[in-house]
C-alpha positions in Angstrom: 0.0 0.0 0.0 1.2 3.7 -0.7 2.6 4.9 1.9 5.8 6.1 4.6 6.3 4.5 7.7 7.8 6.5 10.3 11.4 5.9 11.2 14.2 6.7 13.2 17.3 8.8 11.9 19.2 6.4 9.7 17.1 3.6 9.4 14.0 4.0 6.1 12.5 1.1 7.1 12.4 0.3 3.4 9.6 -2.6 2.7 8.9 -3.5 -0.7 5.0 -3.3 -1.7 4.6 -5.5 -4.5 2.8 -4.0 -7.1 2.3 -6.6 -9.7 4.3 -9.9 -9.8 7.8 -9.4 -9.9 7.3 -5.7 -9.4 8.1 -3.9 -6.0 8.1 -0.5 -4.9 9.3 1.9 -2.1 7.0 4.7 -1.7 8.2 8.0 -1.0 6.4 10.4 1.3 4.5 13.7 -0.3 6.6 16.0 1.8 9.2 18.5 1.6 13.1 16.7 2.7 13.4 16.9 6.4 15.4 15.2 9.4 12.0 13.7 9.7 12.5 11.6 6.5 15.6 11.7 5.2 14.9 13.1 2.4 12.7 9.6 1.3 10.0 11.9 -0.8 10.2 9.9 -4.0 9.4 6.4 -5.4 11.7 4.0 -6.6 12.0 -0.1 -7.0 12.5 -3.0 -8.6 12.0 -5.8 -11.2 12.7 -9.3 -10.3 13.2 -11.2 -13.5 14.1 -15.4 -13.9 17.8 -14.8 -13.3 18.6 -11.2 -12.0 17.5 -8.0 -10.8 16.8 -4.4 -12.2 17.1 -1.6 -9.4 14.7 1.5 -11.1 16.3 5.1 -8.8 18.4 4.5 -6.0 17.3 7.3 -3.5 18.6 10.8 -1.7 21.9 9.2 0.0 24.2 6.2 0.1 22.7 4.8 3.7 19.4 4.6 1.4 20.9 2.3 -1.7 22.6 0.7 0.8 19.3 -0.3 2.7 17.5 -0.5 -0.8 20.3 -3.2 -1.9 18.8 -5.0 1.6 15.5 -5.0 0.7 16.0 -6.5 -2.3 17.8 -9.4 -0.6 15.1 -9.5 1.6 12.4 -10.8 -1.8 15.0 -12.5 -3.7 18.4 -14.1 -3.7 18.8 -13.2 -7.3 21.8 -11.1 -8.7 21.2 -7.3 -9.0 22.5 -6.6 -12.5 21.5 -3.4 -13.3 20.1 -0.4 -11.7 18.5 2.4 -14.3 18.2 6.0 -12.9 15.6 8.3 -14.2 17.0 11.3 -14.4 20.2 13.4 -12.1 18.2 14.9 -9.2 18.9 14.1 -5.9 15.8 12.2 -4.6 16.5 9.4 -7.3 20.0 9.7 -7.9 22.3 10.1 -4.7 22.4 6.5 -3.2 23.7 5.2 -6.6 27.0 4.4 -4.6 25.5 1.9 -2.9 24.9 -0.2 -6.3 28.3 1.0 -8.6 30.4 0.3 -5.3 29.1 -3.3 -5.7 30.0 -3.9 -9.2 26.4 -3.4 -10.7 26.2 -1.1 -13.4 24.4 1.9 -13.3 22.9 3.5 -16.1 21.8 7.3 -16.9 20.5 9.3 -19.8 23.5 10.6 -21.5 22.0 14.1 -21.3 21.3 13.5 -16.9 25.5 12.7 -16.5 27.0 16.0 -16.7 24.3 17.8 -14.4 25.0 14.8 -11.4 28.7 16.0 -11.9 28.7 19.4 -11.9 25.7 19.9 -9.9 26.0 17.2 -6.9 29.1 18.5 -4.5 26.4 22.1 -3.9 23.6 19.8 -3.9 24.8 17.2 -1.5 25.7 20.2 0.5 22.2 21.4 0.8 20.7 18.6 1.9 22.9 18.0 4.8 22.1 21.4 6.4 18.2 20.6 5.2 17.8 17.0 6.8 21.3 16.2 8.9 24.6 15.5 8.4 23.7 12.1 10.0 21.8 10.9 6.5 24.3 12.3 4.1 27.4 10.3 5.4 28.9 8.5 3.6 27.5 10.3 0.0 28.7 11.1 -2.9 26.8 12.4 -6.2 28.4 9.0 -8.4 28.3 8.4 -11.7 26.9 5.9 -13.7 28.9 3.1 -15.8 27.1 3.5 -18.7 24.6 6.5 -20.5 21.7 5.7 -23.4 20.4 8.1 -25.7 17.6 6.1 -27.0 15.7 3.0 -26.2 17.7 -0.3 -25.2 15.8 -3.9 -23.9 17.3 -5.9 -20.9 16.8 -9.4 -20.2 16.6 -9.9 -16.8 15.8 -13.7 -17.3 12.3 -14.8 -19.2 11.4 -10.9 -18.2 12.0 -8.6 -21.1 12.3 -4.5 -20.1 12.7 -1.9 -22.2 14.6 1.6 -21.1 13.8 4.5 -23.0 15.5 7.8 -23.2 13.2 11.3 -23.2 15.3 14.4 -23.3 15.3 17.9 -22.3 11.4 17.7 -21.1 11.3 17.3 -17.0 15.3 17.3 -16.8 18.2 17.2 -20.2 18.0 13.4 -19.6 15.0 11.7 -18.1 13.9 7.3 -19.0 11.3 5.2 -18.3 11.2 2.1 -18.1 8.6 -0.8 -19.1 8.3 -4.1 -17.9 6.4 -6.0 -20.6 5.2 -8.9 -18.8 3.1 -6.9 -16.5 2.7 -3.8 -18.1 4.2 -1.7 -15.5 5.7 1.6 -17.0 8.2 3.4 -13.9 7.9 7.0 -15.3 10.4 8.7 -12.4 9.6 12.5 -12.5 8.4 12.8 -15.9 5.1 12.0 -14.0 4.0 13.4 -11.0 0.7 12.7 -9.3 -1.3 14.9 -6.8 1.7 16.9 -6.4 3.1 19.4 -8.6 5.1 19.0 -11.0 8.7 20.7 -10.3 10.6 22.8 -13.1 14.5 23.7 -11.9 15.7 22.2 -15.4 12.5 21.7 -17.4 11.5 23.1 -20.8 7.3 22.5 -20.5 6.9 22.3 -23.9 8.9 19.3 -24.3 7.2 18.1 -21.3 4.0 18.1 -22.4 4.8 16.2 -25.6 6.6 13.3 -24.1 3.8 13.2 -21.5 1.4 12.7 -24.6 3.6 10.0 -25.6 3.2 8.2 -22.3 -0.6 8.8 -22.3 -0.1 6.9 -25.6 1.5 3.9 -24.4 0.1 1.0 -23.8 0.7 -0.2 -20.0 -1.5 -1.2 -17.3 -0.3 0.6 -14.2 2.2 3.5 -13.8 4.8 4.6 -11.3 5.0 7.8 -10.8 7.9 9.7 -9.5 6.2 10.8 -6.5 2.7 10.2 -5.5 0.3 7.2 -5.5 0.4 4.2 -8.1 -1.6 5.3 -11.4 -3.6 3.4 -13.3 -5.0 5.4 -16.0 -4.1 8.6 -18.0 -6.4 11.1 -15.5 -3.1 12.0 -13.2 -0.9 12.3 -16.6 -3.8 14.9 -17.9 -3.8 16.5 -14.6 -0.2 16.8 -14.6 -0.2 18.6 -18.3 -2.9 20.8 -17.0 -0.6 21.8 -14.1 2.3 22.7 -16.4 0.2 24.7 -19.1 -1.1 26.7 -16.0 2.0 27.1 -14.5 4.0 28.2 -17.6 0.8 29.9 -19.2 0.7 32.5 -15.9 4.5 32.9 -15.6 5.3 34.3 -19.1 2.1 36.1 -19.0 2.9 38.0 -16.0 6.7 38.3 -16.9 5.5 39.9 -20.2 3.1 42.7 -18.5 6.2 43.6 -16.4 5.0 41.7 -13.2 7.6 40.6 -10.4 8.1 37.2 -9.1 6.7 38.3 -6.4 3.3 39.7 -7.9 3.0 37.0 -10.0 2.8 34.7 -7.1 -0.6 37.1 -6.4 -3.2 34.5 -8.1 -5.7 32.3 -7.3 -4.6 29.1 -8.0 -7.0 27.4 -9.7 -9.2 25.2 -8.0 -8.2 21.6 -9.6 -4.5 22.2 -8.6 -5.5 23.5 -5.1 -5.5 20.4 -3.1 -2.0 18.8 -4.9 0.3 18.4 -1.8 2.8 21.2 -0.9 1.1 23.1 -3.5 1.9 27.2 -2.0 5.7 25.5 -1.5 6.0 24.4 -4.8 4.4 27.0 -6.9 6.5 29.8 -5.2 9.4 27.5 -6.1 8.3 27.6 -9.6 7.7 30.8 -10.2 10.9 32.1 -8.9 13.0 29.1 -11.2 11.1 30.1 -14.1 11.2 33.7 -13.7 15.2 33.6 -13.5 14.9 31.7 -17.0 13.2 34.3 -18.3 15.2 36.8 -17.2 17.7 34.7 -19.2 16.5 33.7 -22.4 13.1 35.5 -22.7 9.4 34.0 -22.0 7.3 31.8 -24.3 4.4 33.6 -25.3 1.4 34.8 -23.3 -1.0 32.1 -23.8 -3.8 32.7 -21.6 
């Protein structure tokens, strides 16, 4: 079930919540990172095939790859052979340590490499003032053995997954990856569901094509990068309507001369009201995007 158990400092407490057969996840709580949680705010998992194991995101530190390569042991004595992270930010990315330390090889959108390497030392720094040097020790950004640009299958044993590579939409290098036996598609952040969607590195156009994509694609349930399990296009729809809103206001306002700070002055409208953390993150938002404007001009005022 969907869902964060509390825990004590160092310990996640992962347990795996099989989803479909061979298909386990560890849910991540809808909250800001805190000492509280360790930072454990997104969704990650794995795929047990005949002969090995595919680890999908490896979580916000090394203690939580670490405890992720336990759980796993925990289900199966098969072999992790791979471990396939969505995209470079920190919530997915920073325990991959855990796995390349161990010989598994960890793969990464050719476009997601360079941003975990220039970008992890501040980040990494961040998050220990935000939740405790007590979960960050030990961490390091990584980097991943190996980077795709397109789509690539894996043969985890009688379990066939495919990997595919979307770029420049949520982050320069985001994948997703499909298990076809069950029809389980782990979307990381290019999908976010009753929260919203965050923007630090996103070009929303591109995002809201490769979410049409998705909506396209035939699978039976979805894992989202944060939020509940899916199981229909609604939270996908939801999520582009969240986007066009937020990027539809933000160029608008920055064309009629508005501040950052003015712009934030608007109702939000009512379907995005109740996503989780929803003042946070839309403050967030409009700040990011604002300093991208300020850079390289708005897209136009679509109201």
């Amino acid at each position: 079930m969907w869902g964060v158990p509390a825990f004590a400092v160092g310990d996640y407490l992962l347990e795996p919540d099989q989803v479909a057969p061979g298909i386990y996840v560890f849910w991540g709580a809808q909250e800001p990172q805190t000492p509280d949680n360790g930072a454990r705010i997104a969704n990650d998992g794995f795929i047990v095939g005949d002969d090995t194991v595919l680890i999908i995101d490896s979580g916000p530190n090394r203690r939580y790859g670490d405890q992720m390569f336990e759980a796993v042991a925990s289900v199966t004595d098969r072999p992790i052979r791979h471990a396939a992270i969505t995209h470079h930010h920190f919530d997915h990315a920073f325990g991959l340590t855990a796995f390349s330390q161990r010989g598994i090889e960890v793969v990464m959108h050719a476009g997601a490499a360079p941003y975990l390497a220039s970008e992890g030392a501040q980040i990494l720094g961040l998050m220990a003032e935000l939740i405790g040097p007590e979960w960050t020790a030990g961490t390091t950004s990584g980097a991943p053995a190996r980077t795709i640009t397109a789509s690539e299958k894996i043969d985890l044993g009688g379990r066939l997954v495919t990997i595919t590579a979307f770029g420049g939409g949520h982050t320069a290098g985001d994948m997703v990856i499909l298990d076809h036996a069950t029809g389980t598609l782990f979307a990381g952040d290019l999908v976010f569901n009753e929260r919203p969607s965050t923007v630090p590195h996103a070009d929303i156009d591109t995002w809201l094509g490769q979410l049409d994509v998705l909506i396209d694609w035939d699978w039976q349930r979805l894992i989202p990068g944060h939020g509940p399990l899916v199981t229909d296009a609604g939270p996908l729809r939801a999520a582009q309507a969240y986007l066009t809103f937020l990027q539809s206001h933000t160029a608008c306002s920055f064309r009629q001369g508005d501040s950052s700070v003015e712009a934030l002055m608007v109702d939000i409208p009512p379907q995005h009201q109740n996503l989780a953390m929803i003042d946070v993150e839309f403050q967030r938002a409009v700040f990011q995007l604002f300093r991208k404007y300020e850079a390289s001009g708005p897209p136009p005022c679509e109201r």
